[in-house]
VEXDREN-2710 file (C-alpha; in Angstrom, 1 decimal):
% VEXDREN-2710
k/r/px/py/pz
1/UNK/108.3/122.6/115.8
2/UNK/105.2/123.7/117.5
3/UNK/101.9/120.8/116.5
4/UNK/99.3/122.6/114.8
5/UNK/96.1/123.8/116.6
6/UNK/94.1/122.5/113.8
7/UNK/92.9/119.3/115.6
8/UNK/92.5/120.7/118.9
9/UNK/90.0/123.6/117.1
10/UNK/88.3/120.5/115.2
11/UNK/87.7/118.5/118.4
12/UNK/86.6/121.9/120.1
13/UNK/84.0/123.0/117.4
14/UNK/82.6/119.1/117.0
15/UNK/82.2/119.1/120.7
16/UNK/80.4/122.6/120.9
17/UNK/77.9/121.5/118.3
18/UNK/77.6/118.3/120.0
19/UNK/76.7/120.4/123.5
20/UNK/74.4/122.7/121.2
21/UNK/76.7/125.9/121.7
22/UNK/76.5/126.0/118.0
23/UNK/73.0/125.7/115.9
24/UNK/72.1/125.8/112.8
25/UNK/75.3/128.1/111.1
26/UNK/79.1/128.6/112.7
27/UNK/80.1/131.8/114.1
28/UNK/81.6/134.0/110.9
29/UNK/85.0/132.6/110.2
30/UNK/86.9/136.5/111.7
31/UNK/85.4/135.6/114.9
32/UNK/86.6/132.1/115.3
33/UNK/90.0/133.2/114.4
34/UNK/90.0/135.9/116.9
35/UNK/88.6/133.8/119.4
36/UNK/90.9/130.9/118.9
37/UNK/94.1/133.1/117.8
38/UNK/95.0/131.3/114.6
39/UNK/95.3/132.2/111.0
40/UNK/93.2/131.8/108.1
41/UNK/94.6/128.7/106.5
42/UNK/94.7/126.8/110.1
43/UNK/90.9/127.3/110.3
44/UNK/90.6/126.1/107.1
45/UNK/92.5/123.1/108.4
46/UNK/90.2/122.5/111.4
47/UNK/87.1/122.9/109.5
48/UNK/87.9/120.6/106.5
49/UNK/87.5/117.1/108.5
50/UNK/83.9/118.4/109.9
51/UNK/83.1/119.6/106.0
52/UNK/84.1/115.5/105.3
53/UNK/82.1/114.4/107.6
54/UNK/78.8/115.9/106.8
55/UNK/78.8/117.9/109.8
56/UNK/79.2/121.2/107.8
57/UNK/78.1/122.6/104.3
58/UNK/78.7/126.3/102.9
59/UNK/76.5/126.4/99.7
60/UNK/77.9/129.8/99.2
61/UNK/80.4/132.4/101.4
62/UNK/76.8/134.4/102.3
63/UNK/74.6/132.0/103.3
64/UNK/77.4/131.1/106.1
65/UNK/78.6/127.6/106.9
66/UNK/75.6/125.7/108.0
67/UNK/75.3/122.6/110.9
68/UNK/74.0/119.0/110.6
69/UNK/73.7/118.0/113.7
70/UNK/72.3/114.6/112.4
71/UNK/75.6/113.7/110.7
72/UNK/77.3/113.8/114.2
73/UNK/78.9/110.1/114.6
74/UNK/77.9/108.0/117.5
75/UNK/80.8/106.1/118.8
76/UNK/82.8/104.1/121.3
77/UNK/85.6/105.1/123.6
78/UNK/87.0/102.1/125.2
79/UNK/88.3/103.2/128.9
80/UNK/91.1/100.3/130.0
81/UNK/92.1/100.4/133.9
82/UNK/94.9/98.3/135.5
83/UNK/92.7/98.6/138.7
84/UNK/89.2/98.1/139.7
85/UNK/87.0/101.2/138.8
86/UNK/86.1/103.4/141.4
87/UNK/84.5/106.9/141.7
88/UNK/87.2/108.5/139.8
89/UNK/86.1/107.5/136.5
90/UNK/82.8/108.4/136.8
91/UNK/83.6/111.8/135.8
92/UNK/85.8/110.8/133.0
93/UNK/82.8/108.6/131.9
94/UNK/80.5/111.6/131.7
95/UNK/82.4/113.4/130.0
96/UNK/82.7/111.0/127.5
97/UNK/79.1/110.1/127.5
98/UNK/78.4/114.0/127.2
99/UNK/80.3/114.1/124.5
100/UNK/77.5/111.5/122.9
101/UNK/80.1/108.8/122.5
102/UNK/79.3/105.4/124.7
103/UNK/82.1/104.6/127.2
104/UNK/83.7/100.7/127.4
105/UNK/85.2/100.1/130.6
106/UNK/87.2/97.4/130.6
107/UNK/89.2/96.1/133.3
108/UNK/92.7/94.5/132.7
109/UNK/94.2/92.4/135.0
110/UNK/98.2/91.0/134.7
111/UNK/97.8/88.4/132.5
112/UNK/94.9/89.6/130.1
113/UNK/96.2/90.0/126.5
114/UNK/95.1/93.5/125.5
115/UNK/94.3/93.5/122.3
116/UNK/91.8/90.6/122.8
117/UNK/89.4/93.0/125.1
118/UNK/89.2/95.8/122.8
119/UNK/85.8/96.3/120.9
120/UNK/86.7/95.7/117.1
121/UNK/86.1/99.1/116.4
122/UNK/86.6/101.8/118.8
123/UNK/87.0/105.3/117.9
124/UNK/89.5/105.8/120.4
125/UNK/91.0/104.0/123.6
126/UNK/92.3/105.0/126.9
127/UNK/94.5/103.7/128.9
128/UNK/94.4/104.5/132.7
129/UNK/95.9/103.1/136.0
130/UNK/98.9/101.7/133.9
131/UNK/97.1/99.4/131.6
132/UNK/98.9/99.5/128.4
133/UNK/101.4/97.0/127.1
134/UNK/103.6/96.5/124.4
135/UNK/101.4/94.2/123.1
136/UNK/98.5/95.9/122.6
137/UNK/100.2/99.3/122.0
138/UNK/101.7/97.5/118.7
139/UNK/98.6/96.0/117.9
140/UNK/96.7/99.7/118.0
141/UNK/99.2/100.9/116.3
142/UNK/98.9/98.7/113.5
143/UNK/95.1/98.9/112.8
144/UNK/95.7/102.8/113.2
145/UNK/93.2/102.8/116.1
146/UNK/93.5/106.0/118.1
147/UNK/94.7/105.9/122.0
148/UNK/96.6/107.7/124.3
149/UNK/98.0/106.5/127.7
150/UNK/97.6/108.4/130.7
151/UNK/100.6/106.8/131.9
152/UNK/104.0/107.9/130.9
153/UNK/104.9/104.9/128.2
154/UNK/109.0/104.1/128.7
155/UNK/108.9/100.9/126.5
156/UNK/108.3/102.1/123.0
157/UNK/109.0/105.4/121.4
158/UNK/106.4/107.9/120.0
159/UNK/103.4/106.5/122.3
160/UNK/100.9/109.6/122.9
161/UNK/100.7/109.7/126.9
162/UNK/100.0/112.4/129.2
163/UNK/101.0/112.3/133.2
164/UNK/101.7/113.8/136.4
165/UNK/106.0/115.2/136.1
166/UNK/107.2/112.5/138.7
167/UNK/110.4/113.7/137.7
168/UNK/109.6/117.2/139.2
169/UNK/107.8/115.7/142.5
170/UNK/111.1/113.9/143.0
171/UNK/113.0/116.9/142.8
172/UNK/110.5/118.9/145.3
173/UNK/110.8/115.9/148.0
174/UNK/114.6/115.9/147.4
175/UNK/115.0/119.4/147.8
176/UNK/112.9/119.6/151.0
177/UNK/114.3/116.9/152.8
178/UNK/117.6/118.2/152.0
179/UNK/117.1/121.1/153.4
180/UNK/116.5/119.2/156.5
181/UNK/120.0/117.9/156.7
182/UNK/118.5/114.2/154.9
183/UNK/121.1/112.8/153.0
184/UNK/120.6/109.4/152.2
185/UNK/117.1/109.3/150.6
186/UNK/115.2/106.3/149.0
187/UNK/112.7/105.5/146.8
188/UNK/110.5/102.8/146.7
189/UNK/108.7/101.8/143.3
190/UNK/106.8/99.0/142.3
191/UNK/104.6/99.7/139.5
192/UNK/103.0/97.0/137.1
193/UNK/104.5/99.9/133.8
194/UNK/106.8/97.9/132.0
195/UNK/110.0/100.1/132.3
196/UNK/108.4/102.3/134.5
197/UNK/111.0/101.3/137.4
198/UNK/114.2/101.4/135.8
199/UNK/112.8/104.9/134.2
200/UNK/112.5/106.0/137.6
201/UNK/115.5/105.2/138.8
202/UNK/117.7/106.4/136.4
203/UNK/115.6/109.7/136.8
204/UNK/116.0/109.6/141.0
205/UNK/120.2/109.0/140.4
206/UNK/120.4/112.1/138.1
207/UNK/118.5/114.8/140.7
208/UNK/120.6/113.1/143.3
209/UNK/123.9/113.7/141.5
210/UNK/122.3/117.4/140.7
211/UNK/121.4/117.8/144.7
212/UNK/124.6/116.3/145.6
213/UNK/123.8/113.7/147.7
214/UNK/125.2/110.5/147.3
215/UNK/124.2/107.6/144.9
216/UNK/123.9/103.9/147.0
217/UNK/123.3/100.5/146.3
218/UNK/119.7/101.1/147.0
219/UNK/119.8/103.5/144.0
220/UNK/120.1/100.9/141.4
221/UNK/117.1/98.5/142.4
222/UNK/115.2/97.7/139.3
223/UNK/111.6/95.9/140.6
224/UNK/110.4/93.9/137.6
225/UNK/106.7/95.1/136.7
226/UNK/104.4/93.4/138.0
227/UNK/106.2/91.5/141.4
228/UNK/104.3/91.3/144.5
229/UNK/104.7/93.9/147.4
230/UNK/106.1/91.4/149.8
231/UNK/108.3/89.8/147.1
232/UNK/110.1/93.0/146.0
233/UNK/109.8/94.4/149.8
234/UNK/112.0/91.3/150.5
235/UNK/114.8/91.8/147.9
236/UNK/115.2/95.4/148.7
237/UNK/115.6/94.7/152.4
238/UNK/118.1/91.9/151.6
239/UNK/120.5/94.1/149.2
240/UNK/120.3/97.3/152.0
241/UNK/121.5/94.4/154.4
242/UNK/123.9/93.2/152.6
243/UNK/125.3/96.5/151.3
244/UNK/125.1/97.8/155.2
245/UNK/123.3/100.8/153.2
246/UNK/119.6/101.4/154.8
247/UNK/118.4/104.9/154.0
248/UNK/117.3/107.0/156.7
249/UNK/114.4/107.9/154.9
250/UNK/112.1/105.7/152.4
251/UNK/110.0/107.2/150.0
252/UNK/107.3/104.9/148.6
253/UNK/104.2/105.5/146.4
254/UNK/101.7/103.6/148.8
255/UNK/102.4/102.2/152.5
256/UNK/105.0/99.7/153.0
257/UNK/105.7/100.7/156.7
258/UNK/104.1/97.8/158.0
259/UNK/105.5/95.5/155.6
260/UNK/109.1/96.7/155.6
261/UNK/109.3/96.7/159.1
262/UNK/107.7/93.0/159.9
263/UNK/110.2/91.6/156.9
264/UNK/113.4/93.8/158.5
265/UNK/112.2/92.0/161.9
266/UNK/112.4/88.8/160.2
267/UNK/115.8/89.0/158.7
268/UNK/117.2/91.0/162.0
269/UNK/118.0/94.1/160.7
270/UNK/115.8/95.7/163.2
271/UNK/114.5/98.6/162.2
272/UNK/116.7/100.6/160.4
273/UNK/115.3/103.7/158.1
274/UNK/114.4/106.3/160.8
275/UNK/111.2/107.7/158.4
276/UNK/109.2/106.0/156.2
277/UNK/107.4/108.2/153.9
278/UNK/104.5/107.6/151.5
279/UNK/101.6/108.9/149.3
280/UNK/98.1/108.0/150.6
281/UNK/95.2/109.0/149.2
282/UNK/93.2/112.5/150.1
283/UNK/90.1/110.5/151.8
284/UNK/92.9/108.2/153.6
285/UNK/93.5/108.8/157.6
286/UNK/97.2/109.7/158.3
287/UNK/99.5/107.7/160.1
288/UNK/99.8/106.8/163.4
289/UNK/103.2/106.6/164.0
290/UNK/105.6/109.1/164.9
291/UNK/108.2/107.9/162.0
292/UNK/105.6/107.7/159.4
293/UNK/104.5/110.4/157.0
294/UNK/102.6/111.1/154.1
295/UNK/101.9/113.5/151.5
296/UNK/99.2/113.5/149.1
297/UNK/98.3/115.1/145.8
298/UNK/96.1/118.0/145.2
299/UNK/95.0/117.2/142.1
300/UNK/92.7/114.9/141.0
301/UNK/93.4/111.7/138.8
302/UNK/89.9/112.1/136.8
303/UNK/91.3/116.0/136.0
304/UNK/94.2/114.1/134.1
305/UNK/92.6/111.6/132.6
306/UNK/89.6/114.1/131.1
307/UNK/92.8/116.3/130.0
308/UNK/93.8/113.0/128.5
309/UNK/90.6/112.6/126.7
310/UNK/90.6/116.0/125.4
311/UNK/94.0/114.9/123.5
312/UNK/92.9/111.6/122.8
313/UNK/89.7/113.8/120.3
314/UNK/92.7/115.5/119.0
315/UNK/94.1/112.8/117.8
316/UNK/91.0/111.7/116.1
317/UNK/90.9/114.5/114.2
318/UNK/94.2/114.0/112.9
319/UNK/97.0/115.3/115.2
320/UNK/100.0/113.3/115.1
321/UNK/100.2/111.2/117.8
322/UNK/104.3/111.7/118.3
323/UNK/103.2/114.9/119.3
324/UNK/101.4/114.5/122.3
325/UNK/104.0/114.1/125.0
326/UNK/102.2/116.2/128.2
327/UNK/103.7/116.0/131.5
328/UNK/101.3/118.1/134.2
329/UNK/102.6/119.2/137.8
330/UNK/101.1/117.9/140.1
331/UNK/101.0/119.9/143.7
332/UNK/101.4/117.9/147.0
333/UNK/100.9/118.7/150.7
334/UNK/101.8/117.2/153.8
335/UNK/100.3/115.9/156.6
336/UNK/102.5/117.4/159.1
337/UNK/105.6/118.5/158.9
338/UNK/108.8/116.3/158.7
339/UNK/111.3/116.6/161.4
340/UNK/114.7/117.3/161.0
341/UNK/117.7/114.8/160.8
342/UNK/118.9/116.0/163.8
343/UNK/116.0/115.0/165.6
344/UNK/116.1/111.2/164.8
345/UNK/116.3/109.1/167.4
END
């Protein structure tokens, strides 16, 4: 069953009058159909929270439904990042400030319990640069406090999130490094997401099995959420050398070249996966080195998290939160091409 448009045409109208696109009266009720492709009774839907809140009045069907622009709420959307905020949430935070709600940027770090840095009474909270926890997800959930994660949430069922389809980047690097005769392929991931590694992993053994390449040891590392670079760096290296199963090509989220090489050094397995290969950042220089590639996205984080937003209003105005489960693609490109297998060294 398809959610009903109602809140997204509530959130949409609330914000136009907010933005002064609307004054004084509503378009006539056939052209906001038209324009937003929905029948009678679903308007009615949208309209009826804005009617509750004052926002709207209709003293008769002529005299049109009038706007009170002074009944329009003034609130708080609290904004919580794993990371330290940098220019990318500036455009998030205009949004929201646009939208005449104040932003609360909060900043979580590891061992912050989440529940205790949220405002008593936000309207709505974000979550970006995997912040959320079970913890504070249960404890939201609880007080019926609106949020969405813009992180795709493996640990508890029903959580609203919206994300970049991993799942479907996997698949494209597969497939391309396939096609250039790669067949043992690794991936590298270390995020702070509780479940988000095993997730992954389960997810990289299925397109393997579907690409048919073959499933190692490597395969089945689980990082726990949270473990240092260096720490889970040195486990990996240690159960590749002990299997005698190096990839010849790791795939990592952010650079580990330097690191897994100095730690395979160390532990004298040399220098053993022929191409390391890693996301960087748009701004970021390219490698260097020869063996070492990257590829970075073409979207924009702030473009998901706004898109986020948008669903987070939704939910305010009543859409079921079990229904927001948005996975966006995300397009990639490469700083040069990768070389063949056949031309390793």
């Amino acid at each position: 069953m398809f959610p009903s448009k109602a809140p997204f045409i509530t959130a949409e109208i609330e914000r136009r009058i907010r933005l002064g696109f609307y004054q004084e009266k509503l378009p006539a009720n056939d052209r906001l159909r038209n324009e937003f492709l929905v029948a009678r009774q679903t308007l009615t839907d949208a309209l009826k929270p804005l009617f509750a809140r004052g926002l709207l009045s209709c003293a008769s069907p002529r005299d049109g439904v009038r706007i009170h622009p002074g009944n329009l709420t003034r609130g708080v959307i609290a904004v919580v990042s794993g990371y330290n905020y940098s220019p990318d949430e500036k455009n998030l935070i205009l949004d929201i400030h646009q939208d005449g709600f104040s932003a609360l940027k909060i900043r979580k770090t590891g061992n912050d319990p989440g529940p205790l840095l949220l405002p008593e009474t936000p309207d709505g909270v974000m979550f970006i640069n995997s912040s959320l926890d079970r913890e504070t997800a249960q404890f939201l959930r609880e007080r019926k406090i609106p949020f969405i994660s813009c992180n795709l949430i493996p640990f508890l069922p029903g959580i609203p999130y919206i994300d970049f389809d991993n799942p479907a980047l996997y698949d494209q690097l597969l497939t391309m490094l396939g096609k250039k005769g790669y067949k043992r392929i690794a991936f590298f991931h270390n995020s702070r997401l509780e479940g988000y590694n095993a997730l992954a992993a389960r997810q990289i053994r299925r397109l393997k099995k579907l690409h048919g390449l073959p499933v190692e040891p490597y395969d089945r590392i689980v990082i726990p959420p949270g473990t240092p670079a260096a720490e889970a760096l040195k486990k990996y290296v240690a159960l590749c050398r002990a299997r005698d199963s190096f990839p010849e090509v790791l795939i990592s989220d952010f650079d580990v070249s330097r690191q897994f090489r100095q730690i395979c050094a160390e532990t004298g397995a040399g220098d053993p996966v022929r191409r390391l290969l890693y996301r960087r950042s748009r701004s970021a220089p390219p490698p260097e080195s020869e063996n070492v590639c990257t590829y970075y996205s073409l979207e924009m984080p702030w473009r998901l998290w706004v898109q986020g937003y948008r669903l987070l209003r939704e939910i305010i105005f009543g859409r079921d939160p079990k229904s927001v489960h948005q996975l966006v693609l995300r397009r990639i490109a490469f700083d040069r091409e990768i070389p063949e297998a056949r031309c390793l060294r």
